[in-house]
C-alpha positions, 0 to 999 in steps of 0.5 A, a space after each residue: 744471222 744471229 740475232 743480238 740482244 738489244 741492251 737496255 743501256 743502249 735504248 736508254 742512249 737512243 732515247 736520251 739523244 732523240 730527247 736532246 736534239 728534240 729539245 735543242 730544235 725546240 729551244 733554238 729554233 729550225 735552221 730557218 727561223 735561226 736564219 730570220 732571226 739572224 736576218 732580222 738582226 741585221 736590219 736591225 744594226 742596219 737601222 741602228 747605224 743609220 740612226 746614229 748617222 743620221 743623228 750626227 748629221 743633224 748635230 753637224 748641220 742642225 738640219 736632218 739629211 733629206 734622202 739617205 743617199 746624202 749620208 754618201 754624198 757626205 762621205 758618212 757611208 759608202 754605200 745605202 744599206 739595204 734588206 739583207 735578203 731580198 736587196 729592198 731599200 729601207 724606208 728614210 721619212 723627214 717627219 719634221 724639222 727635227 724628227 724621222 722615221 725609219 722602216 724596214 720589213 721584219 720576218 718575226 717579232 723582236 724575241 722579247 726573251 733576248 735581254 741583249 737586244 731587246 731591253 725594256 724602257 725609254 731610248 737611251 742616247 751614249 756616245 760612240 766611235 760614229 757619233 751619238 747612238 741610240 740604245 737597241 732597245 728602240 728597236 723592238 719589232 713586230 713580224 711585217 714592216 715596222 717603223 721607228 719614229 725617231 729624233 735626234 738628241 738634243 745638240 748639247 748631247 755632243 
């Protein structure tokens, strides 16, 4: 068997792809923390749609609902989410009159380098195709369970 040189182009190649997919492991992340993240992402519209709803209901009735399952009972959802990996049910608090907390179980902390989601400043009321919704960036999160002590808008927000 005859032996090849190894050409220095070809090491430098090798090197270079190592290098590139070290570095996307780095920035990116493993498949696993991808996969939490993703996860947490989905608590997070979870908490987020059901803020929105329950803010409309309040807007409605000038009452907030007692229990999330009211939200069905309405006809505002078809079904309670719930923890889109282990099934748990978030947690849906009446604090008061007029204000509530909603909780759920986070992997990891709010990625604080992800503008998108995460943006700085006070909560932000707009109105949406399903009422009057929060801006994302009430969500921040820390890694465990974290609650959002939340208030409707005010009614002539309509």
């Amino acid at each position: 068997m005859s032996e090849r040189p190894v050409s220095r182009a070809g090491v430098a190649a090798t090197i270079a792809a190592v290098l590139v997919v070290i570095a996307g492991l780095f920035m990116l992340g493993t498949p696993s923390r991808a996969r939490a993240r993703r996860l947490d992402q989905l608590r997070v519209e979870d908490l987020s749609r059901l803020s929105s709803l329950i803010d409309g209901f309040w807007l409605e009735h000038a009452a907030l609902p007692r229990s999330l399952d009211t939200l069905v009972a309405t006809r505002r959802l078809d079904r309670v989410p719930s923890d889109p990996e282990n099934h748990s049910s978030y947690t849906y608090l009446v604090s008061d009159e007029r204000s509530y907390r909603l909780c759920a179980t986070f992997a990891q902390p709010s990625d604080s380098g992800d503008a998108s989601e995460y943006e700085g400043g006070n909560i932000v009321f707009r109105t949406g195709p399903h009422g009057v919704m929060r801006g994302p960036q009430s969500w921040r999160h820390g890694a465990g369970k974290s609650c959002f002590d939340l208030t409707p808008p005010p009614k002539d927000s309509k």
